[in-house]
C-alpha positions in Angstrom: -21.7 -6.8 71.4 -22.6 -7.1 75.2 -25.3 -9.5 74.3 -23.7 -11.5 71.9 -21.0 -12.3 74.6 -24.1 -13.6 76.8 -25.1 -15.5 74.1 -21.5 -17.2 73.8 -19.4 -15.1 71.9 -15.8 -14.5 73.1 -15.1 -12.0 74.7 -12.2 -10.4 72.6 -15.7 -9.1 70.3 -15.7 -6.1 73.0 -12.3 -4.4 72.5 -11.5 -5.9 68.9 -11.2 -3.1 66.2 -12.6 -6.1 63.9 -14.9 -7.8 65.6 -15.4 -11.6 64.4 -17.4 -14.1 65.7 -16.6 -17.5 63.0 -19.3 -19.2 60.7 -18.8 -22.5 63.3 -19.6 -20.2 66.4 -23.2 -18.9 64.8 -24.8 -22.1 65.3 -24.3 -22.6 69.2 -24.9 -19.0 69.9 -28.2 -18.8 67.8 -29.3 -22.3 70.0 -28.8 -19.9 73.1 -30.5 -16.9 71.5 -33.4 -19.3 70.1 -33.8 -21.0 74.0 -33.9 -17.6 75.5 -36.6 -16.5 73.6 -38.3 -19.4 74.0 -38.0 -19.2 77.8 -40.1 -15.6 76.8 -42.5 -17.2 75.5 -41.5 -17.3 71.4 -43.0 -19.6 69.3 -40.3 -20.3 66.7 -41.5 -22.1 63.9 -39.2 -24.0 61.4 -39.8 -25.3 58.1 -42.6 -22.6 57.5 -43.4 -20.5 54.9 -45.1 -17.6 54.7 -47.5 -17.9 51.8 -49.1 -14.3 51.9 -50.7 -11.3 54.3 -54.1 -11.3 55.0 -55.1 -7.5 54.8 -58.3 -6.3 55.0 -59.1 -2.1 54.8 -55.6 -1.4 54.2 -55.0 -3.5 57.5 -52.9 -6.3 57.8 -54.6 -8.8 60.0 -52.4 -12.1 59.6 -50.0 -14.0 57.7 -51.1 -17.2 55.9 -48.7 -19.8 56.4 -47.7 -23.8 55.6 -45.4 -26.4 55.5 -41.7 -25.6 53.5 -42.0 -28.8 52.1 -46.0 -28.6 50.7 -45.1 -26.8 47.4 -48.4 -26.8 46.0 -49.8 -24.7 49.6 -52.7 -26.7 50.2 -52.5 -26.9 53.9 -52.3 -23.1 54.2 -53.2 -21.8 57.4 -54.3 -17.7 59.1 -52.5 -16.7 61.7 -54.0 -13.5 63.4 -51.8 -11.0 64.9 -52.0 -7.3 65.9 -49.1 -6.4 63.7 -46.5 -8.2 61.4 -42.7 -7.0 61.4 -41.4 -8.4 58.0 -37.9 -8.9 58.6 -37.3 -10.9 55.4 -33.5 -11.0 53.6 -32.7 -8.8 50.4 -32.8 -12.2 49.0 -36.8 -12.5 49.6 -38.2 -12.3 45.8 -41.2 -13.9 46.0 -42.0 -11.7 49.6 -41.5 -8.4 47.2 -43.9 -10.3 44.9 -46.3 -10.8 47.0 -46.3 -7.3 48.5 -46.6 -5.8 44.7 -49.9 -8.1 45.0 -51.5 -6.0 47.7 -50.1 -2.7 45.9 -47.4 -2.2 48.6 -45.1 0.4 47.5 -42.0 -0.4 46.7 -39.0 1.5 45.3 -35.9 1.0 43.2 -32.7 1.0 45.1 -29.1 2.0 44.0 -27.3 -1.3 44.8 -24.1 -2.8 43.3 -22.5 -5.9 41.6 -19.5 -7.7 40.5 -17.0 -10.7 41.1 -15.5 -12.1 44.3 -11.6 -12.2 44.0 -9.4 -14.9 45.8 -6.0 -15.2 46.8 -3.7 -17.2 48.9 -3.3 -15.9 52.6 -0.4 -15.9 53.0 0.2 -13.7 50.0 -1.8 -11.3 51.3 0.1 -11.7 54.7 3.2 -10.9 52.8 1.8 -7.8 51.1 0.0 -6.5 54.2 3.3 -7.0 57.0 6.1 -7.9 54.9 8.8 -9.7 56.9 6.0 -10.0 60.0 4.2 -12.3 58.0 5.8 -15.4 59.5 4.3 -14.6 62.9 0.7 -14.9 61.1 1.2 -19.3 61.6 -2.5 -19.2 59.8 -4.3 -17.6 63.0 -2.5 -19.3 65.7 0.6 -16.8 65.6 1.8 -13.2 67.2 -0.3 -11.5 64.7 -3.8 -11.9 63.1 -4.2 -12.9 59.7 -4.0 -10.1 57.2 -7.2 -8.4 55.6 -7.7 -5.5 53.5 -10.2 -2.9 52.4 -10.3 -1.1 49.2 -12.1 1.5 47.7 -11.8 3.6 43.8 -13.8 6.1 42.3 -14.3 5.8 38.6 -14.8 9.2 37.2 -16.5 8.6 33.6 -14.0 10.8 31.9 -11.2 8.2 32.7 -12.9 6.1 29.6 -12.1 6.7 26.5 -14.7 7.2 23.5 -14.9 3.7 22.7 -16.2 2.4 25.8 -20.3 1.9 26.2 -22.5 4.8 25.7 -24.0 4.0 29.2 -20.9 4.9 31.4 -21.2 7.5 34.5 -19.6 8.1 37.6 -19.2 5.3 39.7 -18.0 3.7 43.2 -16.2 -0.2 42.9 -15.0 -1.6 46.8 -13.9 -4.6 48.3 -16.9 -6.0 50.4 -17.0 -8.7 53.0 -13.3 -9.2 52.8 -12.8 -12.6 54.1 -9.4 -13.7 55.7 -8.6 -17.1 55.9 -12.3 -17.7 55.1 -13.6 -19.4 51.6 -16.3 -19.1 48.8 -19.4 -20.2 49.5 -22.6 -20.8 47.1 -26.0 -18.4 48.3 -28.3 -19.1 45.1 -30.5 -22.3 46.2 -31.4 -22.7 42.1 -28.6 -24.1 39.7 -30.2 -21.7 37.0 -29.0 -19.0 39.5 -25.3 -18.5 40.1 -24.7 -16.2 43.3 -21.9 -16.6 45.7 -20.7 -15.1 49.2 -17.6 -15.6 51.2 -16.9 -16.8 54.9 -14.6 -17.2 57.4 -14.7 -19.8 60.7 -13.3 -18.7 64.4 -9.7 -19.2 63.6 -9.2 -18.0 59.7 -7.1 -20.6 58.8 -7.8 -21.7 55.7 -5.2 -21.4 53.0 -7.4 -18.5 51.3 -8.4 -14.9 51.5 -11.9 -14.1 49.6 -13.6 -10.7 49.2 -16.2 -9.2 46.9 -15.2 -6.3 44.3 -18.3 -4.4 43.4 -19.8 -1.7 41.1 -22.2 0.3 42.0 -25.4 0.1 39.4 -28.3 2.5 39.6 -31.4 3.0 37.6 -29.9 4.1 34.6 -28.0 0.4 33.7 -31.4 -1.3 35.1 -33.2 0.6 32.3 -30.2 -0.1 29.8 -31.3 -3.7 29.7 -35.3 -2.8 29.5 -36.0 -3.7 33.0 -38.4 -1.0 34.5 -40.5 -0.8 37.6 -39.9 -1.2 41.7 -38.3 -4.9 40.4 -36.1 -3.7 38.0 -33.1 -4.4 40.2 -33.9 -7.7 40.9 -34.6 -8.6 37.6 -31.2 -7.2 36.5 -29.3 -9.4 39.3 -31.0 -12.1 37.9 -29.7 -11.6 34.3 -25.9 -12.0 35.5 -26.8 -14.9 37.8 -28.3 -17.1 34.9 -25.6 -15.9 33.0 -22.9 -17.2 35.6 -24.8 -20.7 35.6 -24.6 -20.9 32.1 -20.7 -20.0 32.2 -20.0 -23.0 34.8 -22.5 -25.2 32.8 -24.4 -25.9 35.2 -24.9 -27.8 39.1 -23.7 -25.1 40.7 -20.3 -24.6 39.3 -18.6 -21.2 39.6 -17.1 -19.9 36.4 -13.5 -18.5 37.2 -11.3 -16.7 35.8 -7.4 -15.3 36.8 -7.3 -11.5 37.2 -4.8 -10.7 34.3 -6.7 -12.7 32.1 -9.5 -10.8 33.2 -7.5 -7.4 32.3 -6.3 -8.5 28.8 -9.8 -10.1 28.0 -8.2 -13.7 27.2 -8.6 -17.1 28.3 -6.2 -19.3 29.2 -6.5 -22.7 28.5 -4.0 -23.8 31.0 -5.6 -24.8 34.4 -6.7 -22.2 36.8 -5.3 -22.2 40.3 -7.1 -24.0 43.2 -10.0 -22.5 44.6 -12.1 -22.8 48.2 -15.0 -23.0 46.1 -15.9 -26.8 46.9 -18.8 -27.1 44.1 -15.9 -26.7 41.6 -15.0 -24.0 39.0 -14.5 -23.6 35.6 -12.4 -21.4 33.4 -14.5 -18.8 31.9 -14.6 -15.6 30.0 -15.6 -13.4 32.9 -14.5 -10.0 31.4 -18.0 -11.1 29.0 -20.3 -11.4 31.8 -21.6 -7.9 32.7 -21.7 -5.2 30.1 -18.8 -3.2 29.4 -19.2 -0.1 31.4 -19.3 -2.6 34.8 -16.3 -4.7 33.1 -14.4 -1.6 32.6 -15.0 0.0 35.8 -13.7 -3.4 37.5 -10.5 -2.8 35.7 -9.8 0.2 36.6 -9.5 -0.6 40.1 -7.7 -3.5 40.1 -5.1 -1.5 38.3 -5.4 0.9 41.1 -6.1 -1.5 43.9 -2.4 -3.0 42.8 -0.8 0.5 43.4 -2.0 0.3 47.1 -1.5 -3.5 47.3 1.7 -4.0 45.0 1.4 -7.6 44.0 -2.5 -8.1 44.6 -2.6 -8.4 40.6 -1.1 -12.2 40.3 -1.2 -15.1 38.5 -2.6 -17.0 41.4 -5.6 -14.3 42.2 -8.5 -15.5 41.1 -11.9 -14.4 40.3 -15.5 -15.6 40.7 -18.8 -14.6 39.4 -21.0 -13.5 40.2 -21.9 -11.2 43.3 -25.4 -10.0 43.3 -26.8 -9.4 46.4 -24.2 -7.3 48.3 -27.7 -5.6 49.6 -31.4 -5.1 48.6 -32.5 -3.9 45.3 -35.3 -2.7 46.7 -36.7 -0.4 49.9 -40.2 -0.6 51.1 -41.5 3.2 52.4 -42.2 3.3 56.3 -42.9 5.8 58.6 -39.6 7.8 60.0 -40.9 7.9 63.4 -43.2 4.7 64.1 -41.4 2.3 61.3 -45.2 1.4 59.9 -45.3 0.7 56.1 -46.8 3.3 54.6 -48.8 1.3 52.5 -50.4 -1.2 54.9 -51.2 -0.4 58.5 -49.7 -3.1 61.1 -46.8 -3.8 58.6 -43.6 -3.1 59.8 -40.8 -3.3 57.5 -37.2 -3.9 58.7 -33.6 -4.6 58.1 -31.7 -5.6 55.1 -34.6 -6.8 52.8 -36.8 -3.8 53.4 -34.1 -1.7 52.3 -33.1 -0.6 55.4 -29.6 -1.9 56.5 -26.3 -2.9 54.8 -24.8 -5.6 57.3 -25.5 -7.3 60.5 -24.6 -4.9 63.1 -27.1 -2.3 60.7 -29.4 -4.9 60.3 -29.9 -5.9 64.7 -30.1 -1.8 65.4 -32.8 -1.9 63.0 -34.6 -4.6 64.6 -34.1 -2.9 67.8 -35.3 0.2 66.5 -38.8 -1.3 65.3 -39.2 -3.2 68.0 -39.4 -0.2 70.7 -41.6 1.6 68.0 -44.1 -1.8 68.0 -43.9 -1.8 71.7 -44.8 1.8 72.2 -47.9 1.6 69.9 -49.5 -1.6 71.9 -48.0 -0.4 75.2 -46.2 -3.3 75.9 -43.5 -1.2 78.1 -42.8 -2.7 81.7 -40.0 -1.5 84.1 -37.0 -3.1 82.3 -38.5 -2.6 78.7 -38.6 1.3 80.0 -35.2 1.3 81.5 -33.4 0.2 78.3 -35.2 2.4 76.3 -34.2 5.4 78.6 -30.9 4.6 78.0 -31.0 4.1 73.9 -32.9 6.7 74.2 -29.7 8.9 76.2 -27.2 7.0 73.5 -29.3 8.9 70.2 -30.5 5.2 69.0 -33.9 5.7 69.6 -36.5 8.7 69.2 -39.5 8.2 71.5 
């Protein structure tokens, strides 16, 4: 937190029991994270892709490279290095392909799925303070703008007989609850349906977003004949093309009001307004995943309105799909010196290796690897030392 205030983050990051820096604040405080490294001596290099590893003996010697824009890869280029720390996103499918290429293990990974829900704020305001909820003044007032955080267990005995054949125990929770924030788009292909949400500095847009997810394991993967380490992926996939095909198509979200959603209908009255700015469309969500994940989503919105007592309205509305609430997949490393260990020099790290759920997760990890890469070149110099003492002292870092 220390070094994100250096960077440009306020200062109210260090006592805050929800620390938030704002979508807008990223981008200047990523300019003075990028200069910084620069002044190190980083080469940062934008508008590059990495085309493949060059490993030779179970050794990775390089990373062949080219232009983002050069689809067909003609110009690829070697760059050598002593070791590669592949810090890719749980959104990296073609990296995982790659790696299956040079028979780098990689394993299936419980994950989960499910819609993002929508209300307006200051409904949310109203449920979370009552009559306080006037002192909200969307961000600029006495007190903050309202959030929540929900969690239910489904126990598979709450479904009766005639539900699917595949349900089991299973966890559904609110996930990146976004006050005053909006829904934004994450799939870059209009086959592809996947959404996010996101909030600026001040939260004060007329909306409060958040994820509601199942958790899916190996069992519904298999349920739908996808098999192997890219069975999860494959299975997000199936309810992001069928998202597309529910908005018809350039990026439109298909929507649909939560008690609709419960009674399995669709209105054809017009749905509320959404933050989504690539527009929605009224859709038969309660169809989308199969009926074990449908039913489990249910459940807890019944129960989520019993801790929230008007969080079930007219006006809350949901969105499909969310996918990639975090990777599908983990890639095997050593516990102590973070090496892959399927190829030496490989260092796999953070959310898309299977390693992290989150940002703060995500830079410890980082941090982690990058003491382990340093002690194995001995690149340690007085200050390098002296911060690793003091992890060290704080139980982040084995050395």
């Amino acid at each position: 937190m220390k070094t994100l205030v250096q960077f440009g983050a306020n200062k109210k990051i260090l006592i805050d029991g929800k620390p938030h820096l704002g979508t807008d604040r990223l981008v200047p405080l990523l300019r003075n994270f990028r200069r910084h490294l620069q002044d190190l001596g980083v080469t940062i290099k934008f508008g590059t892709r990495v085309d493949d590893l060059h490993i030779e003996d179970g050794h990775v010697l390089g990373v062949m490279v080219s232009e983002s824009a050069d689809e067909l890869r003609l110009r690829s280029q070697k760059l050598e290095c002593d070791a590669v720390i592949l810090a890719v996103g749980h959104s990296a499918r073609d990296v995982y392909q790659m790696l299956l290429t040079h028979n780098v293990e990689l394993l299936q990974r419980d994950f989960a799925v499910g819609l993002r829900i929508e209300h307006p704020q200051e409904l949310i305001n109203r449920i979370q303070y009552a009559e306080l909820a006037s002192e909200v003044c969307r961000g600029r007032g006495k007190v903050p703008v309202a959030d929540y955080k929900l969690a239910n267990y489904i126990d598979k005995n709450d479904f009766n007989e005639s539900s699917d054949s595949n349900v089991e125990n299973r966890s559904c929770y609110s996930f990146c609850m976004c006050p005053g924030g909006q829904v934004v788009l994450t799939s870059t292909n209009p086959s592809e349906i996947c959404i996010n949400g996101m909030s600026f500095s001040r939260r004060a847009s007329r909306w409060a977003n958040a994820a509601l997810v199942v958790s899916v394991t190996k069992n519904d993967f298999e349920a739908l004949n996808y098999y192997g380490p890219l069975a999860g992926v494959e299975f997000q996939r199936e309810f992001e093309r069928r998202a597309a095909i529910m908005g018809g198509g350039k990026f439109v979200v298909p929507v649909q009001t939560v008690p609709d959603f419960l009674e399995n209908k669709l209105s054809v009255t017009s749905v509320p307004p959404s933050s989504y700015r690539l527009g929605v469309k009224a859709s038969n969500l309660h169809q989308l995943f199969p009926t074990n994940i449908s039913e489990a989503l249910k459940h807890s919105l019944v129960m989520f309105e019993q801790e929230l007592p008007g969080f079930i309205c007219n006006e809350a509305l949901l969105h499909g799909v969310e996918t990639r609430a975090s990777s599908p997949i983990q890639i095997p490393r050593d516990i102590d010196s973070y090496e892959s260990t399927s190829v030496k020099g490989l260092y796999p790290v953070g959310e898309g290796a299977g390693y992290a759920g989150g940002i703060v997760s995500a830079a410890v990890d980082g941090m982690n690897a990058g003491f382990a890469v340093a002690k194995k070149f001995n690149l340690f110099h007085g200050d390098v030392k002296s911060v690793l003492g003091k992890a060290h002292n704080a139980g982040l870092v084995k050395y």
